[in-house]
Structure formats: structure tokens, C-alpha cells
VOLORO-122021 format. One record per atom (N, C-alpha, C): atom name; x, y, z; residue in one letter; residue number from 1. Coordinates in steps of 0.1 Angstrom, whole numbers, plus 5000, padded with zeros to 4 digits. Atoms other than C-alpha are relative to their C-alpha. Example, Ala and Ser with C-alpha at 12.3 -4.5 7.8 and 13.67 -1.06 7.14 Angstrom:
<nodes>
N  5009  4988  5000  a  1
CA  5123  4955  5078  a  1
C  5009  5012  5000  a  1
N  4991  4989  5000  s  2
CA  5137  4989  5071  s  2
C  4992  5011  5008  s  2
</nodes>
This chain:
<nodes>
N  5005  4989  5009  x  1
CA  2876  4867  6147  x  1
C  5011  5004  4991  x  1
N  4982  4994  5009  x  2
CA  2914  4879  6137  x  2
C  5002  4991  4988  x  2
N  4998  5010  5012  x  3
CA  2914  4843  6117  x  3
C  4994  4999  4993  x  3
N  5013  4996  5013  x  4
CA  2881  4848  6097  x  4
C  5004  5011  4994  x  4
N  4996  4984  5006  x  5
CA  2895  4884  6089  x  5
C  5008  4993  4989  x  5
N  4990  5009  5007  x  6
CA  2922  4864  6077  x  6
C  5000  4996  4985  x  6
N  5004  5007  5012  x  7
CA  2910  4842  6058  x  7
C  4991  5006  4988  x  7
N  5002  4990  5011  x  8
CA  2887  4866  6039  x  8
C  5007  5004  4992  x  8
N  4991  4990  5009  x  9
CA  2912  4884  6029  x  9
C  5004  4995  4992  x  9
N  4995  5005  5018  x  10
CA  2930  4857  6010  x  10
C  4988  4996  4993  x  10
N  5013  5004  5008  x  11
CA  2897  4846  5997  x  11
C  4998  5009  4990  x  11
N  5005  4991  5008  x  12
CA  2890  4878  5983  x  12
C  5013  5006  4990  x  12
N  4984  4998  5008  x  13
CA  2929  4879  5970  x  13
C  4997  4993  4989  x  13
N  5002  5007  5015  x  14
CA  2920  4848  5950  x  14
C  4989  4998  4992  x  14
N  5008  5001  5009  x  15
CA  2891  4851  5937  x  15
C  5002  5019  4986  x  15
N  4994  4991  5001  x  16
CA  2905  4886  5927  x  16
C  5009  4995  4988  x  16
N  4987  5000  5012  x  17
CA  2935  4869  5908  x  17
C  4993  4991  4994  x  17
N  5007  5006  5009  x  18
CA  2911  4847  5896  x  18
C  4993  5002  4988  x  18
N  5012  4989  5007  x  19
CA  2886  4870  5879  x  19
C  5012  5006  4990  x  19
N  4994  4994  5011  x  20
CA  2899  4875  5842  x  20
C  5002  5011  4998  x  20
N  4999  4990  5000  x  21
CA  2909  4911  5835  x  21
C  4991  5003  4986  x  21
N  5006  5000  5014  x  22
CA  2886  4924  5806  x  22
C  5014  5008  4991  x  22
N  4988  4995  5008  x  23
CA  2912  4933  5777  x  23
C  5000  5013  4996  x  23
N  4996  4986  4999  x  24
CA  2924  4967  5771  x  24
C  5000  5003  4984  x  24
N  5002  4994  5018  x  25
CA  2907  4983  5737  x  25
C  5010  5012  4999  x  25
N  4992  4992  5005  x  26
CA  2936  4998  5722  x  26
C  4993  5006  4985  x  26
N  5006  4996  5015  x  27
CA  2924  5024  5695  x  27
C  5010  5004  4990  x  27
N  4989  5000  5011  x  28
CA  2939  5020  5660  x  28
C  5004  5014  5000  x  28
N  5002  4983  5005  x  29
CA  2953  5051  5648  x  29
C  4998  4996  4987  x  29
N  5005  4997  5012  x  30
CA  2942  5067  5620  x  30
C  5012  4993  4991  x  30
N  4989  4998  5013  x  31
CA  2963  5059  5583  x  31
C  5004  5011  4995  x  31
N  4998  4990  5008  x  32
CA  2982  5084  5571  x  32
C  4993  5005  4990  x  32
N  5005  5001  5017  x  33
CA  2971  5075  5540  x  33
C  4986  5004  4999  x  33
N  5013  5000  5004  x  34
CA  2934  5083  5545  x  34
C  5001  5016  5006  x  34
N  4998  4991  4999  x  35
CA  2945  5116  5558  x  35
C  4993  5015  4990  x  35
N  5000  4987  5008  x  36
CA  2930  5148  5547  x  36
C  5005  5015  4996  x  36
N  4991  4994  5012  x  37
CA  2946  5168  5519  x  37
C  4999  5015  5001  x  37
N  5001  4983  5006  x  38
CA  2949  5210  5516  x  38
C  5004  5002  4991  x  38
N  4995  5002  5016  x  39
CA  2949  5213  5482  x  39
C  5010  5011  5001  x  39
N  4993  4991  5006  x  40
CA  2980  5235  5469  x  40
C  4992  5010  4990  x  40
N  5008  4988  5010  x  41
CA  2963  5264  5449  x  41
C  5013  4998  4989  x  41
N  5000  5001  5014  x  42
CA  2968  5261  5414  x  42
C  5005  4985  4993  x  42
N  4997  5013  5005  x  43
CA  2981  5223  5414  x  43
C  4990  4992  4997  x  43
N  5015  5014  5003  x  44
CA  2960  5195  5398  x  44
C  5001  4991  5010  x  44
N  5007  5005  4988  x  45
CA  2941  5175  5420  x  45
C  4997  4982  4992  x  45
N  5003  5015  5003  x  46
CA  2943  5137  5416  x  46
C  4998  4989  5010  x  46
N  5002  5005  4995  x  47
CA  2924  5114  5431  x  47
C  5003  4980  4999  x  47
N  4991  5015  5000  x  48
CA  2935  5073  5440  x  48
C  4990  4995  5009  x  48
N  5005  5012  4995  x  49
CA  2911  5045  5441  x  49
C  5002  4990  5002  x  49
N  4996  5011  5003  x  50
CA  2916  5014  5451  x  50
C  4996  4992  5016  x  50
N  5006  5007  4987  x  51
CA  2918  4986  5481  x  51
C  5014  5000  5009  x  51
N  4984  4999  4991  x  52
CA  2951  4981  5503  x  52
C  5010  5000  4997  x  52
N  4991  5001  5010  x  53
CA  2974  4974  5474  x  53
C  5000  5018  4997  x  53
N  5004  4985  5001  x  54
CA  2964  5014  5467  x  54
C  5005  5012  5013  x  54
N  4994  4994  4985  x  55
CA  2969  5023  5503  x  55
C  5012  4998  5002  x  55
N  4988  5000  4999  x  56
CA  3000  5008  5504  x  56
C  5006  5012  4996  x  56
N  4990  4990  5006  x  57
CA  3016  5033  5479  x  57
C  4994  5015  4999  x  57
N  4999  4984  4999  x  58
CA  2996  5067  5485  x  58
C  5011  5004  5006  x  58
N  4988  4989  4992  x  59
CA  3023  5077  5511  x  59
C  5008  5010  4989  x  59
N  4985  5001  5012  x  60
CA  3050  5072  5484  x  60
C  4994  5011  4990  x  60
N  5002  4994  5012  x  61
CA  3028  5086  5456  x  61
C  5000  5016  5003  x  61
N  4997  4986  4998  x  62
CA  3023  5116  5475  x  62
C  5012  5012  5001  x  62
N  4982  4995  4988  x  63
CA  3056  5123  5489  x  63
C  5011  5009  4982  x  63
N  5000  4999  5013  x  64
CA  3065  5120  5449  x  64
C  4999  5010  4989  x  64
N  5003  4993  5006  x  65
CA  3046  5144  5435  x  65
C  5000  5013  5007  x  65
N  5003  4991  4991  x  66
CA  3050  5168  5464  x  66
C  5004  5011  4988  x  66
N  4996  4989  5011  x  67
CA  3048  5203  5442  x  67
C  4997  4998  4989  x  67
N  5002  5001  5010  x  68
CA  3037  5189  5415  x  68
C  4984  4998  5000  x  68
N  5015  5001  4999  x  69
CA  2999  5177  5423  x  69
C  4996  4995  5016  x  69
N  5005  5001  4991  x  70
CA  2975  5174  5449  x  70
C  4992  4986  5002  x  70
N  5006  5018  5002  x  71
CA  2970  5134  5457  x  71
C  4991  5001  5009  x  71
N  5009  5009  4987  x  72
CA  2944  5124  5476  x  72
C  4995  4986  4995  x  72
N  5009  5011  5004  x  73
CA  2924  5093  5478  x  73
C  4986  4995  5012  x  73
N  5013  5003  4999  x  74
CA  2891  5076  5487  x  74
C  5005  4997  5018  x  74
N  4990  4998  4982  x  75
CA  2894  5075  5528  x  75
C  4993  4990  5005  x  75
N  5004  5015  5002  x  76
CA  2886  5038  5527  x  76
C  5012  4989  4994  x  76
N  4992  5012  5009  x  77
CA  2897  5003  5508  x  77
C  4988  5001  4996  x  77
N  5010  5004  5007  x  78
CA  2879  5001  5481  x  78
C  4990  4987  4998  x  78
N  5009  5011  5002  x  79
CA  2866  4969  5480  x  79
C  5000  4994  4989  x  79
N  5006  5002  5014  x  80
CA  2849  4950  5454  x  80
C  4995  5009  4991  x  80
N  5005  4993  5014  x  81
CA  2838  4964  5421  x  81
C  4983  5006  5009  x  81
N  5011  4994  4992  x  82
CA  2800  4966  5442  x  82
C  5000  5005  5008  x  82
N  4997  4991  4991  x  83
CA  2811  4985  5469  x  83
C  5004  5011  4990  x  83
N  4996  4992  5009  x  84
CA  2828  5008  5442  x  84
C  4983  5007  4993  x  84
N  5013  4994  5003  x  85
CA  2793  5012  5431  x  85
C  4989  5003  5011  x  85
N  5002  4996  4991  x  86
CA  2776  5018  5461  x  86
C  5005  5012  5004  x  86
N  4995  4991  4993  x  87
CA  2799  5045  5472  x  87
C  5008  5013  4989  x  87
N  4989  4991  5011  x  88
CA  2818  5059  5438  x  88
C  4994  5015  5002  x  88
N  5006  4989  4999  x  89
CA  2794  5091  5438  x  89
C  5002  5011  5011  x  89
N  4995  4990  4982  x  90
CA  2800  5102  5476  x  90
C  5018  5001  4995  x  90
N  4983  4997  4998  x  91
CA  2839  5094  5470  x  91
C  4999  5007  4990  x  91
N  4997  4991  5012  x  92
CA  2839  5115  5436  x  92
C  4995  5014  5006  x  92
N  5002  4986  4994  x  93
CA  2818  5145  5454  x  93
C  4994  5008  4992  x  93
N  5001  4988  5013  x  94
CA  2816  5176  5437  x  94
C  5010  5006  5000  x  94
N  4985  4992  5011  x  95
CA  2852  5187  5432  x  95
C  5002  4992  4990  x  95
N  4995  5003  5011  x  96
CA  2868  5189  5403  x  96
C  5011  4988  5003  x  96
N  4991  5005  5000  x  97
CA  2891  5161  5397  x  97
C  5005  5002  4987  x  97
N  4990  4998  5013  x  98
CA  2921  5165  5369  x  98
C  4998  4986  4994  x  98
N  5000  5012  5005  x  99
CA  2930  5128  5370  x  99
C  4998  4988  5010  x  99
N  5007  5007  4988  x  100
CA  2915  5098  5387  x  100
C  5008  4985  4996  x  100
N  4991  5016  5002  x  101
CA  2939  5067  5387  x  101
C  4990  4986  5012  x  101
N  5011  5011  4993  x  102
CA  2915  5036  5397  x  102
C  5002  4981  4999  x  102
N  4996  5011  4999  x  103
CA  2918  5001  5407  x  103
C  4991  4989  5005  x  103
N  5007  5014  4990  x  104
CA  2893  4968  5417  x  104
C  5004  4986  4994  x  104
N  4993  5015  5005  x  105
CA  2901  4934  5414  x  105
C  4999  4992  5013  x  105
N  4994  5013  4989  x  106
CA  2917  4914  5444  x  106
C  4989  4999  5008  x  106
N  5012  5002  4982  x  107
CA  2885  4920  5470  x  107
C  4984  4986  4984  x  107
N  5005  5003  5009  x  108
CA  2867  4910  5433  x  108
C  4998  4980  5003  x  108
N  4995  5008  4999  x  109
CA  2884  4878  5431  x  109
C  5000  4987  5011  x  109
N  4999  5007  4987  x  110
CA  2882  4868  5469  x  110
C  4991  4988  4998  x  110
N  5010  5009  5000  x  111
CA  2864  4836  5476  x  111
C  4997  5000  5017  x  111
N  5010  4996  4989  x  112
CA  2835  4841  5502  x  112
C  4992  4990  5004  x  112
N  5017  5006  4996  x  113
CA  2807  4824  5522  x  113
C  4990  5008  5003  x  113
N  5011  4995  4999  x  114
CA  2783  4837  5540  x  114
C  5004  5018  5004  x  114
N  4994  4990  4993  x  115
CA  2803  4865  5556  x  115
C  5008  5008  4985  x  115
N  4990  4995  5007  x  116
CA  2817  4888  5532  x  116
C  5012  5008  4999  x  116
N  4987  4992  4993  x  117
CA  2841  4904  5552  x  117
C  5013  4992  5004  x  117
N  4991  5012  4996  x  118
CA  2858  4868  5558  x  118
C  5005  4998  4985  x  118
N  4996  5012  5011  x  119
CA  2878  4847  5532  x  119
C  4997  4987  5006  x  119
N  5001  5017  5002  x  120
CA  2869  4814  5523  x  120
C  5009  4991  4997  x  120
N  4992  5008  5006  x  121
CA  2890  4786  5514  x  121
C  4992  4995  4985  x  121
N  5004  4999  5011  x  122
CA  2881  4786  5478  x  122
C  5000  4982  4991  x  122
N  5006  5012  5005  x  123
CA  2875  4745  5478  x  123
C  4989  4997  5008  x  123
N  5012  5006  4991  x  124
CA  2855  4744  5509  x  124
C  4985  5003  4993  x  124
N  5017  4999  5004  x  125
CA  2814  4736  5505  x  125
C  4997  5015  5001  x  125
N  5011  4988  4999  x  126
CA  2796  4767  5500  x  126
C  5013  5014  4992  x  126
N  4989  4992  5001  x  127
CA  2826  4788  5490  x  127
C  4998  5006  4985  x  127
N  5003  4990  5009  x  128
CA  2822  4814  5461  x  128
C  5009  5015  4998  x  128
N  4996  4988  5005  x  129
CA  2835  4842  5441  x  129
C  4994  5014  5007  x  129
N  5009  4988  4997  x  130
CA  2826  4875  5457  x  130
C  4992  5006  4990  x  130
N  5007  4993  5015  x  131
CA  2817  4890  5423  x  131
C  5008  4992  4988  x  131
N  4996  5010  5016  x  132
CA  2819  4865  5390  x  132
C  5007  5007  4995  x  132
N  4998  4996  5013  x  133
CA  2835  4874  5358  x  133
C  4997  5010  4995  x  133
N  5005  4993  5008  x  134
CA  2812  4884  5345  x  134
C  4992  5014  5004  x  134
N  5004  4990  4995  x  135
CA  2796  4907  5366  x  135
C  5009  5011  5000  x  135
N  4988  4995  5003  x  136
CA  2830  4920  5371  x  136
C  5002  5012  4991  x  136
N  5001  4995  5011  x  137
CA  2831  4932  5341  x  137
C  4987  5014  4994  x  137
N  5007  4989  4996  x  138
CA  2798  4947  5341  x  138
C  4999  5009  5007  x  138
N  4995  4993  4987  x  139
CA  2805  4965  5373  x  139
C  5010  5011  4994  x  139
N  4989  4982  5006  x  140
CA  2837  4987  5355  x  140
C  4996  5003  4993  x  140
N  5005  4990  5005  x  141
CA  2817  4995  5330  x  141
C  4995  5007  5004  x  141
N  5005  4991  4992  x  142
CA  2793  5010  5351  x  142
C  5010  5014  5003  x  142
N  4998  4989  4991  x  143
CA  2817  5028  5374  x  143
C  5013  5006  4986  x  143
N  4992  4989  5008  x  144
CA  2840  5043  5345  x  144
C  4990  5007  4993  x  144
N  5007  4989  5005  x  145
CA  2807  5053  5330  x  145
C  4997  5016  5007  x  145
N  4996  4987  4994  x  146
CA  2805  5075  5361  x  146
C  5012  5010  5003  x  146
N  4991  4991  4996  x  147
CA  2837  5087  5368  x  147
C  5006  5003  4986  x  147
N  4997  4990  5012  x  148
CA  2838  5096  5331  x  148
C  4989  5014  4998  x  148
N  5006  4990  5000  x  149
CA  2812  5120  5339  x  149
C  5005  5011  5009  x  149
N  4995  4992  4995  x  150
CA  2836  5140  5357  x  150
C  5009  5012  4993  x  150
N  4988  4997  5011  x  151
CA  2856  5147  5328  x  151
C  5011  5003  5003  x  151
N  4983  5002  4995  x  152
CA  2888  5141  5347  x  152
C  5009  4987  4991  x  152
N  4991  5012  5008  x  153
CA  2912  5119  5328  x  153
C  5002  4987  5009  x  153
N  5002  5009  4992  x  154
CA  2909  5087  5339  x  154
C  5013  4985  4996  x  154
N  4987  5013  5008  x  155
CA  2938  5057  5342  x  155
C  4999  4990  5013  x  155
N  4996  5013  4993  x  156
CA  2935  5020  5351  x  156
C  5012  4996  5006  x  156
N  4987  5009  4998  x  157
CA  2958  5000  5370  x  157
C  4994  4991  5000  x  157
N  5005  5015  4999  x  158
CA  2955  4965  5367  x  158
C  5004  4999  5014  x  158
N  5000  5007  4987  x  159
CA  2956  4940  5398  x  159
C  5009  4995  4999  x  159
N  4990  5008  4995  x  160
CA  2985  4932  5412  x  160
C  4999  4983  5004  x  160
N  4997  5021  4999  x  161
CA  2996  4890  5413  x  161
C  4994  4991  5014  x  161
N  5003  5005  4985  x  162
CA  2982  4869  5434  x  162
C  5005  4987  5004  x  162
N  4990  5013  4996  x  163
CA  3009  4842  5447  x  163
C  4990  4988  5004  x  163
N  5008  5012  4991  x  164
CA  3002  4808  5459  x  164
C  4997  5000  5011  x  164
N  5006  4999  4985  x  165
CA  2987  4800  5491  x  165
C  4994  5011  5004  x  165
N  5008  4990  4990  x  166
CA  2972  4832  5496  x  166
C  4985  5000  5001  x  166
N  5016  5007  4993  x  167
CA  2940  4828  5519  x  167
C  4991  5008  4991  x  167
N  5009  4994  5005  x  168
CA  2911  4831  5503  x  168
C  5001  5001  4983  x  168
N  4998  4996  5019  x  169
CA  2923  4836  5463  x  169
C  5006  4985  4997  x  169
N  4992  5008  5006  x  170
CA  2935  4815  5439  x  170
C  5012  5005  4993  x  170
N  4992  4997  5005  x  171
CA  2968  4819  5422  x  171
C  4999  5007  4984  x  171
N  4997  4999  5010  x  172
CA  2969  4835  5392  x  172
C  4985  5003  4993  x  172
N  5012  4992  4998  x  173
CA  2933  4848  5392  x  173
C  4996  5013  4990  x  173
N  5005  4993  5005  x  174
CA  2940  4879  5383  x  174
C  5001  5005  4987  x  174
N  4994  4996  5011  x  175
CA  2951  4875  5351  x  175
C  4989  4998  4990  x  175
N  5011  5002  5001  x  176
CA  2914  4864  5343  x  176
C  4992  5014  5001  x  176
N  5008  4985  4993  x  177
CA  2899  4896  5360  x  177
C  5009  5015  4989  x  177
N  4996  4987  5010  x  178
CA  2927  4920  5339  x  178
C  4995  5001  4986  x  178
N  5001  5003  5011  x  179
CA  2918  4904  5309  x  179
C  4985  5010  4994  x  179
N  5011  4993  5000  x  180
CA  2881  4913  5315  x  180
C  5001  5017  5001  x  180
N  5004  4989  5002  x  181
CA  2888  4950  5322  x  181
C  5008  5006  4988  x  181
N  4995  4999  5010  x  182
CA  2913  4955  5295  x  182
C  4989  5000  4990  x  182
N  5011  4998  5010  x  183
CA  2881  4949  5275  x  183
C  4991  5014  5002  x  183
N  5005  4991  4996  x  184
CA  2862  4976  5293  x  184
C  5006  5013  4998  x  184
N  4984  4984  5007  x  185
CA  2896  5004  5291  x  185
C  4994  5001  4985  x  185
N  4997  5003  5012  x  186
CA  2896  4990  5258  x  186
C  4989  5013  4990  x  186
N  5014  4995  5000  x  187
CA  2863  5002  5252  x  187
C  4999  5016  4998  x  187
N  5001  4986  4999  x  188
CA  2863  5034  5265  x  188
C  5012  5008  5000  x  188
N  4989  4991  5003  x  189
CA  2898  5048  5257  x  189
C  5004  5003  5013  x  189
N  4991  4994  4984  x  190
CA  2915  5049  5293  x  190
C  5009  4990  4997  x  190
N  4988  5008  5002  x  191
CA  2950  5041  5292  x  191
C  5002  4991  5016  x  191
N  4999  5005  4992  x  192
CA  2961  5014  5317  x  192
C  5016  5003  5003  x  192
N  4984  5004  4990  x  193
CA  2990  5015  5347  x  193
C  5001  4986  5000  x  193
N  4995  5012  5000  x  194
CA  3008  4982  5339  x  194
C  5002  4998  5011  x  194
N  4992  5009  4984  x  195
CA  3011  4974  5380  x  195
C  5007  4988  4999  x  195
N  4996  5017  5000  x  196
CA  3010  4936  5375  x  196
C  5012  4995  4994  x  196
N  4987  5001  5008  x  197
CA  3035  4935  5350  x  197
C  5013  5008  5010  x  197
N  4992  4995  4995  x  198
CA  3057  4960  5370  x  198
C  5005  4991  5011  x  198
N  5000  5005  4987  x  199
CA  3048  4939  5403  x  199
C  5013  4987  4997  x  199
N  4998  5016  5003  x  200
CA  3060  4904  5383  x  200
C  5019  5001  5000  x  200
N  4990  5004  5004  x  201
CA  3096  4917  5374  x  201
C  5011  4998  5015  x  201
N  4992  4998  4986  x  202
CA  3107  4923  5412  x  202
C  4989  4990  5015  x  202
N  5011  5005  4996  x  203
CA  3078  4899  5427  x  203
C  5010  4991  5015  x  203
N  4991  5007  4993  x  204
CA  3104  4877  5446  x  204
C  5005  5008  5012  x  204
N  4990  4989  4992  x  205
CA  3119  4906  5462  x  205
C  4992  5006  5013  x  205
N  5008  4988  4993  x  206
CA  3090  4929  5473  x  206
C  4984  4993  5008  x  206
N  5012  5007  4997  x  207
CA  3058  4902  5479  x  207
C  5003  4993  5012  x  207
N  4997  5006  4990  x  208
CA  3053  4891  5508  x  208
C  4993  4984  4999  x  208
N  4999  5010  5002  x  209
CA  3053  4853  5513  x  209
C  4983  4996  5005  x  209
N  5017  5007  5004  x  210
CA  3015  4836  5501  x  210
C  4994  5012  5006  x  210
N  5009  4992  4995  x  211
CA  3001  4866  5505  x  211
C  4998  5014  4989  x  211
N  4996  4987  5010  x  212
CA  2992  4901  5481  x  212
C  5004  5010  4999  x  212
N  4995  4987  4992  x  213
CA  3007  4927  5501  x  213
C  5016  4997  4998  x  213
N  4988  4997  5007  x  214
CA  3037  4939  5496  x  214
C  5010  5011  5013  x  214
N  4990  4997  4988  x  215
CA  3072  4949  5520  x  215
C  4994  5018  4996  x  215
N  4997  4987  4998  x  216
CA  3076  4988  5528  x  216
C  5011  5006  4986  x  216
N  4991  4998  5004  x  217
CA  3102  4988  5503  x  217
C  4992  4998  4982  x  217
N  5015  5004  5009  x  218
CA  3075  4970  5476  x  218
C  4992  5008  4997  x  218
N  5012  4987  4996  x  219
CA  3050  5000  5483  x  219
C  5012  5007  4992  x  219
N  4986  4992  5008  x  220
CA  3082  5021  5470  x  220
C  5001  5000  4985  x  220
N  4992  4999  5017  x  221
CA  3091  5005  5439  x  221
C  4983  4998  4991  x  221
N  5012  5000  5012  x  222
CA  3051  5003  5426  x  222
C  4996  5018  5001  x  222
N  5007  4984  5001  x  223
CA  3046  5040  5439  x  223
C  5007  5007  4987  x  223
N  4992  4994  5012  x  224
CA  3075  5050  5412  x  224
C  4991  4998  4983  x  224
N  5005  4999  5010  x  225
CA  3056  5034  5386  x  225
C  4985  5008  5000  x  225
N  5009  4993  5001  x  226
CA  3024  5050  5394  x  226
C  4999  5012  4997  x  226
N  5000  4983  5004  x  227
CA  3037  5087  5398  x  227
C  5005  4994  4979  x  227
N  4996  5000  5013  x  228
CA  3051  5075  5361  x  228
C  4985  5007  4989  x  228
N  5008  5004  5008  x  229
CA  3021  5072  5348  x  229
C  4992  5010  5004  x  229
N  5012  4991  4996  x  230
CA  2996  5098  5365  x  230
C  5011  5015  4998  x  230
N  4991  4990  5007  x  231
CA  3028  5122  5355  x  231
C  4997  5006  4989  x  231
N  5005  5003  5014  x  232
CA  3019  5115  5320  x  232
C  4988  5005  4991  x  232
N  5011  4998  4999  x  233
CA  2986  5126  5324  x  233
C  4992  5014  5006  x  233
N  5003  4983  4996  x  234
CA  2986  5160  5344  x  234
C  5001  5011  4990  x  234
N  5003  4993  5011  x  235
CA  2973  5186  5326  x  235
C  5016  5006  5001  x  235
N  4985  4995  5002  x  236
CA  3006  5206  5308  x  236
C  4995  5019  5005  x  236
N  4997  4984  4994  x  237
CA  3009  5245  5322  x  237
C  4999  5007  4988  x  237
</nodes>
């Protein structure tokens, strides 16, 4: 009897260390960056659209203007230009915005299959532009037609570079996609944040290797040019 006990026991030992452990859901934390804002009373209130390139440098931009304006941004990645339209109206709200610094492109650009939350390898069968050219194009008009109904001042950034190898894009992409909204700015009188150009002269430095993201230190040196530019643009006292 004592040896059946026994043996149970390690039986139920190994089948015990046998039996996979289910994995332990760690929950993300929140982003800073999607954090919400207490406006400063009587500071202007500027809002920052965009996709992770954007996220990157709120901290920075914030930190920047501390005392001077009240940053927030969209408490998301923006996405493609069609997501931008889907959601621009909830993210806009009903407060007042001063100045609305905005950005789509890279998610634009991506090459997709069926999943559009995946990248594709942009030779494989079936593999496609998330949003063409040309639609592109039509898409910022749209959404500057709305967020000119805000009558906040409104300023482009172009799309940061898109190196070789990085999954899912092609190299040099976005110089295609700025082209097109530069026609759109052009259009409607909204000055553009030179990013891409700013990204290109320190690209080596701050980019992280085949990919569009950018070091901790990278996020730094584009936040500088952004406060530049949305500086430029706050109403004067």
C-alpha cells in the first residue's frame, strides 16, 4: 500500500512538471504620452496628431513648451489617412484648439494583405499599399477640410524617411506621399514642419537600423524642431 502511495505521488509530481504553466499576462502600462492634460488657464491649447513617429516626441514637445502652451494629443497612433477620417471629429471634440500640428503618412505607405494591422513584404503575392496615392491625397484634403473648421491654425509635418529594409515599406516612399500633400498644404495655405528634411541631416545618428523609429535621443532632436515651429504659430499676448 505504502509503495502505491509512493508511486502516486511521483506520478502526480510528473505529470505536474509536465503540464505547461499558462503564461503570465503582464499588463502594458499606460504611455505617458497619451496621458491626460490639465490645461494651464490662459495658455494656448495645442493639439498633436499623428502615428508613433508623433508619440515619440510628445514627451519632449511637452516638457519644451512647459509654460508656454498646453500640448496634448490624440490618445492613440494615428494611423492611416482612413482611420484619420473615421476618428478626426471625436479626436477634435468640442474644445477650442489654438494650433493643431498634424501628421499621416508611414501607416499610409505600409504594404498590407489581408490583415491590416500586419505588414506585408511589399513583393510577396497579394501584397498592397494600405492607401494608394492617390487616395492619399484625397483623404488630407478631406481631413484638413475638417480640422480647418475649427479655426485653429493648422501645421503639417511631413513623413519622416523611410530607410532600407524596413518591414513592410519601401525605401524612400515617402518622398512620393510628401510630394502629394505638399500639393494639398499648398492648396489650402498651411505651412509645413520640415521633419523629413530635419530627420535626413542627423539620420545616421538618431534612426534606428532598417527601421522608422527613432533612438530616445532622436525623439529629442525632432521634438526641438517641432516646438520650433508650433512656437511660430501660438497666438502673440
Amino acid at each position: 500500500m505504502k509503495s502505491i502511495l509512493i508511486l502516486s505521488l511521483f506520478a502526480s509530481i510528473a505529470v505536474a512538471a509536465e503540464t505547461p504553466k499558462a503564461p503570465v499576462k503582464r499588463e502594458r502600462k499606460p504611455n505617458p504620452a497619451f496621458a491626460k492634460i490639465e490645461d494651464v488657464v490662459g495658455l494656448p491649447r495645442v493639439l498633436i496628431i499623428g502615428d508613433s513617429i508623433s508619440i515619440g516626441y510628445t514627451l519632449d514637445v511637452r516638457e519644451l513648451l512647459k509654460g508656454k502652451a498646453n500640448v496634448h494629443r490624440i490618445p492613440t497612433n494615428g494611423g492611416p489617412t482612413t482611420n484619420g477620417l473615421k476618428n478626426i471629429k471625436a479626436w477634435l471634440g468640442e474644445s477650442k484648439w489654438d494650433v493643431i500640428h498634424f501628421n499621416w503618412g508611414l501607416h499610409d505607405l505600409k504594404y498590407i494583405q489581408e490583415d491590416p494591422s500586419k505588414r506585408a513584404d511589399p513583393k510577396a503575392p497579394g501584397s498592397h499599399l494600405q492607401v494608394p496615392l492617390a487616395d492619399y491625397e484625397k483623404n488630407l484634403t478631406e481631413l484638413v477640410k475638417i480640422m480647418q473648421g475649427t479655426g485653429a491654425k493648422l501645421i503639417w509635418c511631413n513623413t519622416t524617411p523611410v530607410p532600407a529594409g524596413s518591414d513592410g515599406r519601401i525605401e524612400g516612399d515617402e518622398v512620393k506621399y510628401n510630394a502629394a500633400a505638399e500639393r494639398v498644404m499648398k492648396d489650402a495655405g498651411i505651412p509645413t514642419d520640415e521633419l523629413h528634411e530635419r530627420a535626413l541631416v542627423r539620420l545616421h545618428h538618431f534612426q534606428l537600423a532598417a527601421n522608422v523609429h527613432f533612438s530616445p535621443e532622436g525623439y529629442g532632436y525632432l521634438a526641438q524642431k517641432v516646438v520650433a515651429v508650433i512656437t511660430e504659430y501660438l497666438p502673440k499676448k
